[in-house]
C-alpha positions in Angstrom: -5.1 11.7 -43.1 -1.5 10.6 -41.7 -3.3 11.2 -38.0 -6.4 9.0 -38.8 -4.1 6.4 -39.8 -1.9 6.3 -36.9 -5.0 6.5 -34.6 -6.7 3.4 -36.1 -3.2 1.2 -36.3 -2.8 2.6 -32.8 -6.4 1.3 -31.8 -5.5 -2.3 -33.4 -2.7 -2.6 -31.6 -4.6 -2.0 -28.3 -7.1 -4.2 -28.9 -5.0 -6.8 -30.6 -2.9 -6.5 -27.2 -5.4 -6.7 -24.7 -7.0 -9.8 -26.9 -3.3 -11.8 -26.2 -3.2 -10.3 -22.5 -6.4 -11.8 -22.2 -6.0 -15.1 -23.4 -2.7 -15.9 -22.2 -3.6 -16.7 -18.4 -1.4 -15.0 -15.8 0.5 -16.7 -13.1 0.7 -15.3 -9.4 3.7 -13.7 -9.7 2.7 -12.1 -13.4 -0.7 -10.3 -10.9 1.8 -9.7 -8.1 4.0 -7.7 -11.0 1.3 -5.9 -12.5 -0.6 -4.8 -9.6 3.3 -3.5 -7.8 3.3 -1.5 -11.5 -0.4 -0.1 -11.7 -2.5 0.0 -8.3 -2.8 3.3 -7.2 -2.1 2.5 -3.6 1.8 2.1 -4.7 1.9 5.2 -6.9 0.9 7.1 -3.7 3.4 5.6 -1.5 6.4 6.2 -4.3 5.2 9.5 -4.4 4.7 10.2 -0.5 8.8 8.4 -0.7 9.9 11.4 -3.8 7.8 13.9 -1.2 10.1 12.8 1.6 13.3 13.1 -0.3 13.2 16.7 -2.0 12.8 17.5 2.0 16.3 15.6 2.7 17.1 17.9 -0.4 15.8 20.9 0.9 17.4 20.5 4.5 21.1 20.1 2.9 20.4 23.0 0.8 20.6 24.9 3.1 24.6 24.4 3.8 25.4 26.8 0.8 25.0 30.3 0.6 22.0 32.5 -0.8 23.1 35.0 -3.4 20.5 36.8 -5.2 20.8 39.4 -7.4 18.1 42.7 -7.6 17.3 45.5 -9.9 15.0 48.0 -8.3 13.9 51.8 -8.7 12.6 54.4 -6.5 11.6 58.0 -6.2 12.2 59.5 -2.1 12.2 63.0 -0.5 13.6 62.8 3.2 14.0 65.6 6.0 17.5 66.2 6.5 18.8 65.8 10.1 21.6 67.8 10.2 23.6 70.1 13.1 22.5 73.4 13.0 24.7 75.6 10.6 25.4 73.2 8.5 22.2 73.9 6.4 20.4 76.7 6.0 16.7 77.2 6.8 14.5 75.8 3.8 17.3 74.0 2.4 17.0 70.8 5.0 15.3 68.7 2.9 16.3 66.1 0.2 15.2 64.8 -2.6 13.1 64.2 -4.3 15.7 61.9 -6.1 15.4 59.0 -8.6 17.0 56.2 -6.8 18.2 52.9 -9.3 20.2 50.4 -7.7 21.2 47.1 -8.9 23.4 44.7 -6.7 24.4 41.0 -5.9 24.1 39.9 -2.6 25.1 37.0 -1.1 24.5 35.2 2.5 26.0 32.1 4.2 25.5 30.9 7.9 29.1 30.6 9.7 27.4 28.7 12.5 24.0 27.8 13.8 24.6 25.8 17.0 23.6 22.6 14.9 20.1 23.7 13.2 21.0 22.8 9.7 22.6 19.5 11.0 19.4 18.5 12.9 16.9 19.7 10.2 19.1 17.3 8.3 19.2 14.1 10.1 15.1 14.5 10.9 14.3 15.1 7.5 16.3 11.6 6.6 14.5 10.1 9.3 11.2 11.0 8.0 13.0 10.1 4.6 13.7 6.6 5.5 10.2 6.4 7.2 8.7 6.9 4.4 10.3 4.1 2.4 9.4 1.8 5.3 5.7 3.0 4.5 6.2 2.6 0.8 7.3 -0.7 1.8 4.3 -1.7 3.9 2.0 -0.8 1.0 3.7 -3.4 -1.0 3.5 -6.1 1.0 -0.1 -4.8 1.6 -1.0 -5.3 -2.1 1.0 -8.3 -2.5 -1.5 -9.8 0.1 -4.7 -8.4 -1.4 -2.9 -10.0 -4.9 -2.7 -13.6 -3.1 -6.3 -13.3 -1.7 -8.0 -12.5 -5.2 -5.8 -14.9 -6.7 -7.2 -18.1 -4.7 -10.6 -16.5 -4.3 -10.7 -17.1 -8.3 -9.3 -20.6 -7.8 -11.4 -21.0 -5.4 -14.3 -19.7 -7.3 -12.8 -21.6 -10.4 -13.1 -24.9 -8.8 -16.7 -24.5 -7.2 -17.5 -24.1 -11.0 -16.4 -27.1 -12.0 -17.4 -29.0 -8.1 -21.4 -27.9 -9.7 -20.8 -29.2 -13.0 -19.9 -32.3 -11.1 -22.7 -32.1 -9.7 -25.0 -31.4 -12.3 -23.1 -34.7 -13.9 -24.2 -36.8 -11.2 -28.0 -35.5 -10.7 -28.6 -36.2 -13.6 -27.2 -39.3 -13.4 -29.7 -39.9 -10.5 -32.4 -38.7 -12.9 -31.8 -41.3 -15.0 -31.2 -43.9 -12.4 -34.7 -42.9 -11.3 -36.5 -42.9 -14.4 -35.3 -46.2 -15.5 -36.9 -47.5 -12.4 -39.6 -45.9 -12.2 -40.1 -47.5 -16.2 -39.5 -50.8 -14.7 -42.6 -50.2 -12.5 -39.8 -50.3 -9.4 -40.5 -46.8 -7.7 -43.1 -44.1 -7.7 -43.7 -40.9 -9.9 -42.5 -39.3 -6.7 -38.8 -40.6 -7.0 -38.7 -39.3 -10.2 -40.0 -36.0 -9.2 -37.3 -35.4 -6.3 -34.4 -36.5 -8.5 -36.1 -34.0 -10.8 -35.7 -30.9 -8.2 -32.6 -32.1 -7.0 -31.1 -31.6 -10.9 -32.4 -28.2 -11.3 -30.8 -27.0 -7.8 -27.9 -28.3 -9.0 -28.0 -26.3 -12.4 -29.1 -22.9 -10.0 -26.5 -23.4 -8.0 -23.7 -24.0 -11.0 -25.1 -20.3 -12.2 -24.2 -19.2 -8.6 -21.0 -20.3 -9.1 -20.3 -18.6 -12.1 -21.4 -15.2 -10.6 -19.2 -15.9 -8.1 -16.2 -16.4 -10.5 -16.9 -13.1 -12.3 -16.9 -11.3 -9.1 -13.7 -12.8 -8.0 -12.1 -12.3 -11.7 -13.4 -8.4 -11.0 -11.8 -8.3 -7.5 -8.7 -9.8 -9.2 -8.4 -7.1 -12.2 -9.2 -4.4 -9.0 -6.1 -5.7 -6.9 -4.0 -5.5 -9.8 -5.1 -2.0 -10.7 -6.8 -3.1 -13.9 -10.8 -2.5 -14.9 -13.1 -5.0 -13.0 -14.3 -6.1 -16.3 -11.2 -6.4 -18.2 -10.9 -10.2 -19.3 -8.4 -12.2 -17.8 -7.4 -15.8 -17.3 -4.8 -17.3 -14.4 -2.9 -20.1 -14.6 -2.8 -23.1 -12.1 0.0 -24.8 -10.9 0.8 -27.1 -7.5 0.8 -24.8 -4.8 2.7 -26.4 -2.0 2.3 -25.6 1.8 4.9 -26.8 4.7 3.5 -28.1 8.1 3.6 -25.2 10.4 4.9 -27.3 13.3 7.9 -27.3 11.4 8.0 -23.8 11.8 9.9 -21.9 14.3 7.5 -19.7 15.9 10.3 -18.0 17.9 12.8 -17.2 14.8 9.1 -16.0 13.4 8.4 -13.5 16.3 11.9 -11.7 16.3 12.1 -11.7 12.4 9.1 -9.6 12.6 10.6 -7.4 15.3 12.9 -7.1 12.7 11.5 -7.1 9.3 7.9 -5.3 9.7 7.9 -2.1 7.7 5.8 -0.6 10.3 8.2 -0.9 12.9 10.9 0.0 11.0 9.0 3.7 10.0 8.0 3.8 13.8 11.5 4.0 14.6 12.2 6.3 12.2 9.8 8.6 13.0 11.2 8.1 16.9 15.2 9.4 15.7 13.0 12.2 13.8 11.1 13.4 16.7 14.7 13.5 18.6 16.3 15.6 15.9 14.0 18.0 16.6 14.6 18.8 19.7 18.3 20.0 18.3 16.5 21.9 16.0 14.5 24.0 18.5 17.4 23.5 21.4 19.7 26.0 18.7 16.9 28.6 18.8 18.6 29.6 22.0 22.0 29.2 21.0 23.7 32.2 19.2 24.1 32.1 15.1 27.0 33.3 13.3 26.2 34.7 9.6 27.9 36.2 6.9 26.8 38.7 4.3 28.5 40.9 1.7 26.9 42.2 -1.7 28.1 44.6 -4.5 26.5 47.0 -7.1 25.6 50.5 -8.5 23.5 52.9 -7.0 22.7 56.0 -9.3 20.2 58.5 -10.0 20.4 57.7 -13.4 19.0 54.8 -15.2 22.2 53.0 -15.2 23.6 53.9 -12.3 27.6 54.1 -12.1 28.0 54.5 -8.5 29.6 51.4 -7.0 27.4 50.6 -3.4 28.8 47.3 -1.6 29.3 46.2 1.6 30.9 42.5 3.9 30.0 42.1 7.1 29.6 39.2 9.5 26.8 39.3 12.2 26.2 37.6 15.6 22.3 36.9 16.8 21.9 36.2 20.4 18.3 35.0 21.6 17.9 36.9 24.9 14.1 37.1 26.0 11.2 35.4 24.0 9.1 34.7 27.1 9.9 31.0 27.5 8.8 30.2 24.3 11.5 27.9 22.8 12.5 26.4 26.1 8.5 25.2 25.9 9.0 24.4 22.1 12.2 22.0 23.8 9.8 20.4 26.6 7.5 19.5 23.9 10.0 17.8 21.9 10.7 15.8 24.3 6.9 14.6 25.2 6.4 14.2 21.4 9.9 11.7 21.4 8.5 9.7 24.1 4.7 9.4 22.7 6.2 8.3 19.7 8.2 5.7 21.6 5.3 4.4 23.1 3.3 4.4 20.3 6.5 1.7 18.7 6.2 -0.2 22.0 2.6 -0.4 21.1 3.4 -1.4 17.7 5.7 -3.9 18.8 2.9 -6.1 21.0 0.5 -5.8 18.6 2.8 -7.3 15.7 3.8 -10.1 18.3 0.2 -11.0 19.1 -0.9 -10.2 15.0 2.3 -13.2 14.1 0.5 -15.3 17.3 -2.8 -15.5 16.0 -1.8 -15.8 11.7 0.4 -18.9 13.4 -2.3 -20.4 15.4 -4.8 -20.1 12.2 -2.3 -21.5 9.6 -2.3 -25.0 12.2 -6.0 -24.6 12.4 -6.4 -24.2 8.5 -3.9 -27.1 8.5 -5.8 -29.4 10.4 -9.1 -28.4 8.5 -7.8 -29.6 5.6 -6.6 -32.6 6.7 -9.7 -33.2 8.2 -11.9 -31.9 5.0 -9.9 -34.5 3.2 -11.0 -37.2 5.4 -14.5 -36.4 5.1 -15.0 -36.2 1.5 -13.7 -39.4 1.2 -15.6 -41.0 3.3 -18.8 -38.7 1.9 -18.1 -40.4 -1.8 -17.7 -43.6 -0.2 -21.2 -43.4 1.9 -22.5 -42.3 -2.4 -21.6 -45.0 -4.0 -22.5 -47.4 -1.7 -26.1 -45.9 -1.4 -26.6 -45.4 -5.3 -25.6 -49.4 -5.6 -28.2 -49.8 -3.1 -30.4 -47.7 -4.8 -30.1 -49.6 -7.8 -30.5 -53.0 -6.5 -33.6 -51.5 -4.7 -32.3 -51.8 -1.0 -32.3 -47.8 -0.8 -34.8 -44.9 -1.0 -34.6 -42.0 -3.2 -34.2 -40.4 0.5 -31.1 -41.7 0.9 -29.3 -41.3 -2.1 -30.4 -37.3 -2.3 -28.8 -37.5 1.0 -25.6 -39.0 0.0 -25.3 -36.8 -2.6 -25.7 -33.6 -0.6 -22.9 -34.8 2.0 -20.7 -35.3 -0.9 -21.5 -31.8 -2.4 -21.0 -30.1 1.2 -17.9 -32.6 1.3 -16.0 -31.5 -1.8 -16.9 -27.5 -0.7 -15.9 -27.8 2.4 -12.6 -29.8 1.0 -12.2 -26.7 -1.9 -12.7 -23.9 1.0 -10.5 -25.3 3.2 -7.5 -26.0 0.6 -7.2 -22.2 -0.5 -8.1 -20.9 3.3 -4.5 -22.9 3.9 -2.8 -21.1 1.2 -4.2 -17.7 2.4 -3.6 -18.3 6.3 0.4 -19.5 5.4 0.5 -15.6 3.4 -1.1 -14.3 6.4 1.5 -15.5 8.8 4.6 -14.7 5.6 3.0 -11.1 5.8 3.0 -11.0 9.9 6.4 -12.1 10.4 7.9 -9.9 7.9 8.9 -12.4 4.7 6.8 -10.5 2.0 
């Protein structure tokens, strides 16, 4: 009963949260938080970091000794190879004999020509790498956050831009109608203005697909259910003139800043590491090992057996394996060094071209600007016309159509501005 109570308060609770979730709308930065918190992509790359690390872990390990301890049994008969006289015929054999042993044994590398120190630094290369990586997926889904953010302002205001519309065909309607009751234009006016209003209402049910499916892409970005209900907030978003940005200071930042370039060289000092790691295969190794127990034919044994030595391995002839493994290293460290060079041009020329469209975006917008005015300028004019019977139902249909494609046009290009400046904050590194 206790369980059944807690599970429906627990229930509540959800839905009475998500119900407050849902109707408090949700700034950028509140999506940016959420999505860094729940997308999947970030979980990977945290985990791909933790992956990386226990291998940093795993490499210093191995600068303390290995003790182990071991209990074991075993039953052996052995041919005794003894001078002759010293046993007699028949008698040369031993065993068979119950053998338990238990012991602790320990092991620790004096010197290994710089293995462990090279295993080390390559794994904190690939370490750091992969918090460069991490990093890139960040910025990745703070861009997809700012995308389906003004997609759904976007999509917002060509919701409203159609109920605009709708507002003003039917005004023409009625325009129409009155005139045509005044015996001052045909059925056909009538008619047209007619078509024109119910366009209007198909295209204002467009729009509202459109807004679902950018609310959906939203939730996605963030990590959430398409259909989970959500609401964002507006506020004055405002956007610098790129000329009075310093397209230089922009290009070396980004040299700079990019997490991919930063986890290219990374992986570059990695790739050089291991060619110390595979240079001390051919270098001599120094080890220590000493160990202690009882060794009995009894079940516990009260002989002591123990034994500290220290050993010396010298590589002599492997048939030019590691002095390959060494050449390869060294290909691998300058592929990887190309591959950044690469990297570097292409991050240049990506910062080029999200420069070039923020001025183009900027210059649409001015110019978008200019035309709507001017388009719902050219509609008034022509509906007074219409009105005082100078104009045709031609022309003010066609008025009214500039104007529609005017205030699209004006809507598209305000929030392709505010994606092209991210584009170019994401290219030269500031995100």
């Amino acid at each position: 009963m206790d369980l059944s109570r807690t599970t429906i308060i627990t229930a509540f609770l959800a839905i009475l949260t998500q119900q407050v979730f849902a109707q408090t709308p949700m700034s950028l930065e509140d999506c940016i938080q959420v999505a860094l918190q729940n997308n999947p992509a970030s979980n990977y790359a945290k985990q791909s970091e933790l992956s990386a690390l226990e291998d940093v872990r795993i490499a210093k390990g191995k600068f303390f000794p290995e003790v182990g301890f071991r209990f074991g049994y075993r039953r052996w008969e052995s041919h005794a190879f003894l001078p002759e006289g010293f046993v007699r015929p028949g008698l040369d054999t031993i065993g068979p004999v119950n053998e338990w042993r238990t012991n602790l044994r320990g092991q620790y590398t004096i010197f290994d020509s710089g293995q462990r120190s090279s295993e080390l630094n390559s794994a904190k290369s690939q370490y750091a790498a992969s918090q460069q990586e991490s990093l890139e997926t960040r910025s990745d889904i703070i861009y997809n956050v700012h995308a389906a953010y003004y997609d759904v302002l976007a999509a917002e205001d060509d919701l409203a831009l159609s109920k605009t519309r709708i507002s003003r065909s039917q005004d023409h309607f009625r325009i129409a109608s009155d005139r045509k009751e005044a015996g001052d234009v045909p059925q056909a006016d009538v008619t047209r203005a007619r078509v024109d209003l119910s366009s209007a209402e198909l295209n204002s049910v467009s729009a509202e697909g459109a807004l679902r499916i950018a609310l959906g892409n939203l939730n996605q970005a963030m990590g959430r259910m398409p259909q989970e209900p959500l609401q964002i907030a507006h506020s004055e978003i405002s956007i610098p003139d790129p000329a009075a940005t310093d397209v230089q200071q922009s290009l070396d930042n980004a040299l700079q800043k990019r997490p991919e370039i930063q986890a290219a060289q990374k992986r570059v000092e990695a790739k050089q590491n291991q060619i110390g790691i595979y240079r001390s295969d051919i270098l001599p190794k120094v080890r220590a090992e000493a160990g202690y127990g009882w060794l009995d034919e009894e079940f516990f044994p009260k002989d002591q057996d123990w034994y500290v030595g220290v050993s010396l391995d010298v590589p002599l002839l492997d048939g030019g394996t590691r002095r390959h493994r060494i050449a390869k290293s060294k290909v691998e460290v300058s592929r990887e060094q190309a591959q950044l060079d690469q990297l570097k041009l292409a991050v240049q020329q990506e910062v080029w071209s999200a420069y070039s469209r923020w001025i183009e975006a900027h210059q649409s917008l001015e110019t978008s600007r200019s035309r709507q005015e001017q388009a719902e300028e050219s509609l008034r004019l022509t509906k007074a016309r219409y009105e005082e019977g100078a104009g045709t139902i031609n022309d003010l249909l066609d008025a009214e159509l500039s104007l529609d494609q005017a205030d699209t046009g004006l809507n598209t290009a305000r929030y392709h501005l505010y994606l092209a400046r991210v584009a170019f904050l994401l290219a030269s590194g500031e995100i």
